[in-house]
C-alpha positions as a printed NumPy array, in Angstrom:
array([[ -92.7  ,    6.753,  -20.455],
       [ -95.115,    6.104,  -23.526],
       [ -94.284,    8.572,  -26.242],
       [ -96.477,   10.864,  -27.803],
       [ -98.744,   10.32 ,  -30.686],
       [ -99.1  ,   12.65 ,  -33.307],
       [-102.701,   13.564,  -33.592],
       [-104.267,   13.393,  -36.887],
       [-107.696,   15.188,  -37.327],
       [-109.467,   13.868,  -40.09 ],
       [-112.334,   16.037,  -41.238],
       [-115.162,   13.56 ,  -43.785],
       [-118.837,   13.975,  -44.777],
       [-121.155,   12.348,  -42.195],
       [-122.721,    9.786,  -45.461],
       [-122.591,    5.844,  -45.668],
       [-119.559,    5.846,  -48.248],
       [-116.985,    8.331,  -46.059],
       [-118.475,    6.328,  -42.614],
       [-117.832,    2.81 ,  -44.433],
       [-114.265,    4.01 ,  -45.628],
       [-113.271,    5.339,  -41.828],
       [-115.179,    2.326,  -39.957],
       [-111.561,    0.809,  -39.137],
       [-110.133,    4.046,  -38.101],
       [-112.925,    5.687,  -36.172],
       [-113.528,    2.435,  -34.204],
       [-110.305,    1.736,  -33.292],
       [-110.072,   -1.621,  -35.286],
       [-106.763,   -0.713,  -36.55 ],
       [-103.121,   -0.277,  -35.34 ],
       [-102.234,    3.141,  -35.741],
       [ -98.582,    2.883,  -34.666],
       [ -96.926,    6.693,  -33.52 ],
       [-100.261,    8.054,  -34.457],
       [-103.946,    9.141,  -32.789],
       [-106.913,    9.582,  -35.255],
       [-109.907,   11.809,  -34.142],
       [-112.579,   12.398,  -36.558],
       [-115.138,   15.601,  -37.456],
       [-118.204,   14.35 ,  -39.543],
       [-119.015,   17.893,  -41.726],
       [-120.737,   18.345,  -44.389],
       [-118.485,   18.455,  -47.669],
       [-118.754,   21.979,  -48.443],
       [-117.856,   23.21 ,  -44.897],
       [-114.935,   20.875,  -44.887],
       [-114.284,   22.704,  -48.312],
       [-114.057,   26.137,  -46.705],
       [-112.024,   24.874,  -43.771],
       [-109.375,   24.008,  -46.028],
       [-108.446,   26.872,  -47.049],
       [-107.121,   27.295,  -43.249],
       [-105.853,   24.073,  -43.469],
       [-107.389,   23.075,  -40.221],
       [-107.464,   18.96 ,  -40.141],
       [-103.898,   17.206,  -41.448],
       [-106.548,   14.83 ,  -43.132],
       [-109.836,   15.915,  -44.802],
       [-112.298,   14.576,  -47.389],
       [-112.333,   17.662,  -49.823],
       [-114.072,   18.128,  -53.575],
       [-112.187,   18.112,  -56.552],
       [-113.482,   21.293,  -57.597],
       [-112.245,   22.824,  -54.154],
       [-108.117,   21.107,  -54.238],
       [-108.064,   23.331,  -57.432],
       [-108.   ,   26.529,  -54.575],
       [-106.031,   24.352,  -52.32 ],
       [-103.471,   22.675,  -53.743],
       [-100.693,   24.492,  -52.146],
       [-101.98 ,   23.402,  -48.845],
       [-102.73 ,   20.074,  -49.307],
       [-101.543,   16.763,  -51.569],
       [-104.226,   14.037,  -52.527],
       [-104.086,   10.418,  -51.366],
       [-104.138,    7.928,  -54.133],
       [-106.884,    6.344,  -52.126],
       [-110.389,    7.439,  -50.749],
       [-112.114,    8.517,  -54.188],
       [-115.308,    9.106,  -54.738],
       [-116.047,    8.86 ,  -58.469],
       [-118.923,    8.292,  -59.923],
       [-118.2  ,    5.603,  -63.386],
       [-121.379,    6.562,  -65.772],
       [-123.306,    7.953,  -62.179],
       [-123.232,   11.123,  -60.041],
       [-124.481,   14.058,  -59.061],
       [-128.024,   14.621,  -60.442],
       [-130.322,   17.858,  -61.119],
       [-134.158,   17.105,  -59.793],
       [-137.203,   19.059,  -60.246],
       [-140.983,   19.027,  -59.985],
       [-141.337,   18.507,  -63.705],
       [-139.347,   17.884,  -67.046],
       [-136.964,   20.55 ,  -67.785],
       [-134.509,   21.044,  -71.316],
       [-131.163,   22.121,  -70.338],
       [-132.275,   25.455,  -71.635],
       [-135.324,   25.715,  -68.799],
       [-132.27 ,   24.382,  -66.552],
       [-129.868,   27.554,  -67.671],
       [-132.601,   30.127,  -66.925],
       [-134.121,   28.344,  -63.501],
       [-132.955,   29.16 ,  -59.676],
       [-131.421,   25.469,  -58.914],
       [-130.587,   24.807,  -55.37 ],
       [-126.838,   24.099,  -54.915],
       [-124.93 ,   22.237,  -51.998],
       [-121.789,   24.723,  -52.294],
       [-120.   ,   26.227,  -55.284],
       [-116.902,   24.668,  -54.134],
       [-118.287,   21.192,  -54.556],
       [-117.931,   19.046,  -58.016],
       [-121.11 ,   18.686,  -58.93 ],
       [-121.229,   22.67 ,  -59.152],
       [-118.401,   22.578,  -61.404],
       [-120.128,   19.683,  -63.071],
       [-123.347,   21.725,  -63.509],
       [-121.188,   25.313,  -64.609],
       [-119.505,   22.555,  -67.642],
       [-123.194,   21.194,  -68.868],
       [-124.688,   23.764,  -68.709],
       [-121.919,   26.163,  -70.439],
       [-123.402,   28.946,  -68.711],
       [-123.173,   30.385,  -64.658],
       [-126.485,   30.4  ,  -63.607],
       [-128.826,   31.237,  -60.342],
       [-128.528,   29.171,  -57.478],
       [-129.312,   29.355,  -53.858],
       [-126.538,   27.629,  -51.538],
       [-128.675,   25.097,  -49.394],
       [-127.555,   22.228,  -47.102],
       [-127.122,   18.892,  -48.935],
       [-129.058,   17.228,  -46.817],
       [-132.04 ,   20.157,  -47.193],
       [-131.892,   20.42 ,  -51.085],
       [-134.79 ,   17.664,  -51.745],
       [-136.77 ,   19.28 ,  -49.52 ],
       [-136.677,   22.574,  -50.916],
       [-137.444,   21.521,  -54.658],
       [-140.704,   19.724,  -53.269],
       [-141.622,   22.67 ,  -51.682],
       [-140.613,   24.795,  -54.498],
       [-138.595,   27.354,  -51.92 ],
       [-135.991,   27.855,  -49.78 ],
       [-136.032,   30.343,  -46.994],
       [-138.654,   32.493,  -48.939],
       [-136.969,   32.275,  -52.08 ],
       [-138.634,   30.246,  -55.406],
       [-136.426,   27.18 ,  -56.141],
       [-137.213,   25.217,  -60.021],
       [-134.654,   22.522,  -59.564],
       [-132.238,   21.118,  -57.303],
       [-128.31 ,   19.624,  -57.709],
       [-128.412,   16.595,  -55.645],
       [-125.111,   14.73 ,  -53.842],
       [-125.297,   11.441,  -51.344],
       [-128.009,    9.111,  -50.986],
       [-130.367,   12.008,  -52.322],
       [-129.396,   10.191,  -55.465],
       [-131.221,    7.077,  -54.609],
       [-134.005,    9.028,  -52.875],
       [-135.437,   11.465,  -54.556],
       [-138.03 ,    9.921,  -56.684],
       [-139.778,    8.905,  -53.546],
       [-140.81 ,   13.237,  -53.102],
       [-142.398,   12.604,  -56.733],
       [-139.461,   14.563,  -58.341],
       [-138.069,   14.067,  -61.726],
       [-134.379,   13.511,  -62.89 ],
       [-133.339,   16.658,  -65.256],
       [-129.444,   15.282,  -65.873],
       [-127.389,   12.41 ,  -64.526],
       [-123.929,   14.616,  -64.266],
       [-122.032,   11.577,  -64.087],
       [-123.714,   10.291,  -66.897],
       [-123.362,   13.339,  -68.81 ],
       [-119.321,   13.897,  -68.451],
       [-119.017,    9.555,  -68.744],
       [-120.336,    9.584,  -72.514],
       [-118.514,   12.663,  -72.753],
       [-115.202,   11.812,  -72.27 ],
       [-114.966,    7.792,  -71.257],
       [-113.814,    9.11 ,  -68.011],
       [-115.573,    8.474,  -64.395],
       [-116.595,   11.484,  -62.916],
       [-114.075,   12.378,  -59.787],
       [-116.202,   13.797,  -56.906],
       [-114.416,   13.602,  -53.93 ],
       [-110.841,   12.831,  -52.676],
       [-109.061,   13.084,  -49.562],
       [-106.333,   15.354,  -48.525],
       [-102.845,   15.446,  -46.802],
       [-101.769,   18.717,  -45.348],
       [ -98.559,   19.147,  -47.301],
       [ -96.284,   20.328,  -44.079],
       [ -96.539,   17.11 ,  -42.087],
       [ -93.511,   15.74 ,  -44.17 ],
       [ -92.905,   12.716,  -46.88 ],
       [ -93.227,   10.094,  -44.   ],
       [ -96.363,   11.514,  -42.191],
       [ -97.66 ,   11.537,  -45.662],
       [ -96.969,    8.05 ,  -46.49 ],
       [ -97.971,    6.66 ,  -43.001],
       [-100.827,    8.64 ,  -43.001],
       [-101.988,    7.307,  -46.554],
       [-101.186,    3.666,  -46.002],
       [-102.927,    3.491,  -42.716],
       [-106.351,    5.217,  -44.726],
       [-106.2  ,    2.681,  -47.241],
       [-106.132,   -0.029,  -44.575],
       [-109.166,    0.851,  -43.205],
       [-110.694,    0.57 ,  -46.585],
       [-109.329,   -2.273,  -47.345],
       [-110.783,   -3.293,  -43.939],
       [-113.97 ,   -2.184,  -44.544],
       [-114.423,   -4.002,  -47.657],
       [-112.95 ,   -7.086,  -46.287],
       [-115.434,   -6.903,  -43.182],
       [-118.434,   -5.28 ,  -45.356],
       [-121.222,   -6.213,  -43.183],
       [-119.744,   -4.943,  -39.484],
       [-118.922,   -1.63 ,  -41.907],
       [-121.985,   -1.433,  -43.281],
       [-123.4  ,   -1.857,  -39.917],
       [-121.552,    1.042,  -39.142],
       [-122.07 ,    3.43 ,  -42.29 ],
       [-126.011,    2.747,  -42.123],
       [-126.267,    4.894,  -38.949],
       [-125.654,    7.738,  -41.855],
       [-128.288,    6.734,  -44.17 ],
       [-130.44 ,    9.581,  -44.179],
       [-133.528,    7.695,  -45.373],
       [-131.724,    4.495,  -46.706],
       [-132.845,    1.153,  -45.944],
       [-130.094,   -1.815,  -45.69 ],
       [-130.442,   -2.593,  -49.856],
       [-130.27 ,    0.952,  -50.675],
       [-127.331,    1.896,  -48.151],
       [-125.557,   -1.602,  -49.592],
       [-125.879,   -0.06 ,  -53.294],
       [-124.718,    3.44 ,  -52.207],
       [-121.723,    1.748,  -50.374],
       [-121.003,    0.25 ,  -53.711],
       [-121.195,    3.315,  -55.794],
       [-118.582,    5.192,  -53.999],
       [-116.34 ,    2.724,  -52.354],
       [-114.764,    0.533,  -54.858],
       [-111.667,   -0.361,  -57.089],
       [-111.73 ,    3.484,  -57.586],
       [-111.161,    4.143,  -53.885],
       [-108.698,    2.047,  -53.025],
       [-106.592,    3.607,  -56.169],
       [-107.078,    6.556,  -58.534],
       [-105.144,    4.625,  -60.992],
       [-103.682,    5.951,  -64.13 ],
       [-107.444,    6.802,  -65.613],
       [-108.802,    8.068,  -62.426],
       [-105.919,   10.066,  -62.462],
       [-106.697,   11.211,  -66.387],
       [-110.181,   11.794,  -65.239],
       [-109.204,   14.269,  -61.984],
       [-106.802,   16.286,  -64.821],
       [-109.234,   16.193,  -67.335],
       [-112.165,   17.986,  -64.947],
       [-109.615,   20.432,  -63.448],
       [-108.405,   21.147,  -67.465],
       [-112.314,   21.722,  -68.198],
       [-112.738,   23.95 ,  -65.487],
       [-109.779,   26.042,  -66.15 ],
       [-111.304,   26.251,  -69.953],
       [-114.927,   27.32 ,  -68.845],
       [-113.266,   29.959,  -66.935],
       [-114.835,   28.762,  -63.862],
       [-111.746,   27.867,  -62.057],
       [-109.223,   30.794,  -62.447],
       [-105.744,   28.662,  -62.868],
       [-104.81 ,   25.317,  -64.836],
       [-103.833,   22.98 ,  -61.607],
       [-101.974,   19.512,  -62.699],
       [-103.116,   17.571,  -59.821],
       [-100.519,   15.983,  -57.225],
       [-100.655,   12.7  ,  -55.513],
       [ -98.716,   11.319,  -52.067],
       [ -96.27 ,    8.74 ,  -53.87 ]])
């Protein structure tokens, strides 16, 4: 009698970098051993909210969000998304002085994501924002609207950063930039998650086997590039290669002691801007 697996659901954005770090996993290139691996391709603030009813034993998740959901779930040294010197970028029609910025209605893809938090720390202010789909955001600032409602500017995630000088609008404030000079630190985005109840071993198991597949990926870059371009919302090959490259590197296959800094370091801001309601020392599978 073959034994049962134990399912893992992994939950990760439906973008070239998450589809080029799960191309081993999701296509069955891998030996998963006592487990099964089915995968949800969400958007990164949905998989944000889900979280909180800690859904999927496996889920990409912001930074900004683990702060709310830390007792739930442990991070995986691997599968980082940091941007070193780049990130997360505010876009608008025209010029705009962080001032303009502060008083504007920007168009946000979740207040649970990092580059919110990102936005709330250079800006030093809350300010008015419209939640809009990532994928919908460049869009919107073009049109200068969103569902009837007057947009100025736009906080941009993905491959939006690569793409939106081609709708003839103008960069306002690199965020990764910004927080690099800052602090010398790389910006930490995105991580993925281990539901804390599956146990040490689950934990471990489940960790090593996502850092094969990057591993994998990067080992086998043009079958997973293959693979991630089908999620290149207006990428050609080039620009999905240098996207890859952004957000799966050294970085992902290990925080390391100053990714680590860097995750502790935006969580400490957060807590100081008053944005994020507790100090949270983040926690890693070992």
């Amino acid at each position: 009698m073959t034994a049962t697996k134990q399912l893992i659901r992994v939950g990760h954005s439906p973008d070239p970098d998450d589809a080029f770090m799960f191309y081993a996993l999701a296509n069955d290139v891998l030996a998963t051993g006592d487990y099964e691996f089915t995968h949800e391709l969400v958007d990164i603030e949905t998989l944000n909210r889900r979280a909180f009813q800690a859904e999927l034993e496996l889920t990409a998740v912001s930074i900004h969000a683990y702060a709310f959901l830390h007792d739930k779930y442990i991070l995986c040294t691997c599968g980082a998304s940091m941007g070193d010197g780049y990130g997360p970028m505010v876009v608008a029609r025209q010029a705009m002085n962080r001032d303009e910025v502060r008083h504007a209605t920007i168009a946000v893809p979740g207040k649970l994501t990092s580059a919110y938090l990102a936005l709330r720390l250079w800006l030093q202010n809350d300010f008015d924002c419209i939640e809009v789909p990532f994928d919908e955001i460049i869009p919107a600032v073009a049109a200068g609207s969103y569902q009837g409602r007057p947009i100025q500017a736009g906080l941009i995630i993905h491959e939006g950063q690569l793409t939106y000088a081609n709708h003839q609008l103008q960069l306002v404030v690199d965020l990764g930039h910004w927080w690099k000079q800052t602090t010398g630190l790389p910006l930490p985005l995105g991580a993925n998650a281990i539901r804390k109840d599956l146990g040490t071993k689950t934990l471990r198991d489940v960790q090593r086997l996502l850092k094969a597949s990057i591993e994998h990926g990067l080992s086998h870059r043009d079958d997973a590039l293959r693979y991630a371009q089908r999620y290149g919302r207006d990428l050609d090959d080039r620009q999905a290669d240098q996207f890859v490259g952004m957000y799966v590197n050294d970085w992902t296959l290990d925080f390391g002691p100053r990714g680590r800094q860097a995750v502790a370091e935006f969580l400490a801001q957060g807590h100081a801007a008053g944005v994020l309601p507790k100090l949270v020392k983040p926690e890693f599978v070992a």
